[in-house]
C-alpha positions in Angstrom: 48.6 -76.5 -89.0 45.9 -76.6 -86.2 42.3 -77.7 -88.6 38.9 -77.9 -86.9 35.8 -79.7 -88.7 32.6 -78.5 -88.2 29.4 -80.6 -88.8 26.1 -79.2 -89.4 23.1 -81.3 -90.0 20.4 -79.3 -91.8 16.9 -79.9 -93.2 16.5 -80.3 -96.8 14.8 -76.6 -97.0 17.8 -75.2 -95.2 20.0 -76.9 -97.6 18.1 -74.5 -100.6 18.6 -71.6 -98.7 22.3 -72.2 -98.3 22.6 -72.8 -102.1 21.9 -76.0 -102.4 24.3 -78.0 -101.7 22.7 -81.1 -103.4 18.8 -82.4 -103.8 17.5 -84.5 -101.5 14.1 -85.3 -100.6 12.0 -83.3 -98.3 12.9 -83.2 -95.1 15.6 -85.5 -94.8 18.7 -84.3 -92.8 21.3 -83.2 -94.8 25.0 -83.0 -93.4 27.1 -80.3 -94.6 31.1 -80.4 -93.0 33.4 -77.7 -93.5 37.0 -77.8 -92.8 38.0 -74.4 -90.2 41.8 -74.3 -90.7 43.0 -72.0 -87.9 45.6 -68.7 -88.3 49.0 -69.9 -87.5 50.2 -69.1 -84.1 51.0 -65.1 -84.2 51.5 -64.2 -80.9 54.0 -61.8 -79.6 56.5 -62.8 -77.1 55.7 -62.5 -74.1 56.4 -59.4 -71.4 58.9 -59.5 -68.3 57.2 -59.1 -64.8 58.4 -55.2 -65.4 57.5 -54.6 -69.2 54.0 -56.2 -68.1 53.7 -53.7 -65.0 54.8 -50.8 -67.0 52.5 -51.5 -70.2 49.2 -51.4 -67.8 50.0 -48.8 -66.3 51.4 -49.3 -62.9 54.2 -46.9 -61.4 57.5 -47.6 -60.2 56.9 -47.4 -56.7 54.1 -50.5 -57.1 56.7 -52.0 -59.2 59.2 -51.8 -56.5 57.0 -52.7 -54.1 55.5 -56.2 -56.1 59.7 -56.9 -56.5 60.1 -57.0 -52.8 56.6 -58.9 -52.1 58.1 -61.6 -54.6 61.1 -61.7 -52.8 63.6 -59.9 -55.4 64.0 -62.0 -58.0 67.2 -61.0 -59.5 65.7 -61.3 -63.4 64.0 -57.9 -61.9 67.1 -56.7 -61.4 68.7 -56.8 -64.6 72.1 -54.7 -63.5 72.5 -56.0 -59.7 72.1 -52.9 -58.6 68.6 -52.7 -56.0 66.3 -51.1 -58.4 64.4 -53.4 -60.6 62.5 -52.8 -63.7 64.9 -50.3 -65.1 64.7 -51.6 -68.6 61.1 -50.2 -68.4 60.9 -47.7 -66.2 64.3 -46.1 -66.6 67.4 -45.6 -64.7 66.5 -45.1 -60.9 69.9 -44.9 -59.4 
């Protein structure tokens, strides 16, 4: 679990106004820490070249087109076949 402490060093007055968090004379510093404990890790997997071209928006043809420029990788091409990105854009042959 990923946990993050903060420090903040307040006057005595702030320290009222927070709720007061303990009495202390006027105007001496007053640290207050509070643990942050982060969200565990919740992202989704994450997108082929083609699923990530096909969720923003891109068509096949500049799909195509970024296969070739990245010298057709064949995890593009899932069925061997010449025409990537079928799993997302569908069956082009």
């Amino acid at each position: 679990m990923n946990r993050m402490v903060a420090a903040l060093l307040v006057s005595a007055g702030a320290v009222a106004a927070l709720g007061g968090c303990g009495t202390t004379t006027a105007g001496t510093p007053v640290t207050v820490v509070r643990e942050i404990v982060s969200p565990p890790n919740t992202r989704a997997p994450s997108l082929t070249s083609c699923q990530r071209l096909f969720a923003e928006g891109f068509s096949y043809t500049y799909a195509y087109n970024a296969w070739v420029n990245a010298g057709r990788p064949l995890s593009w091409d899932a069925d061997r076949d010449g025409y990537p990105c079928e799993q997302s854009y569908g069956n082009r042959n």
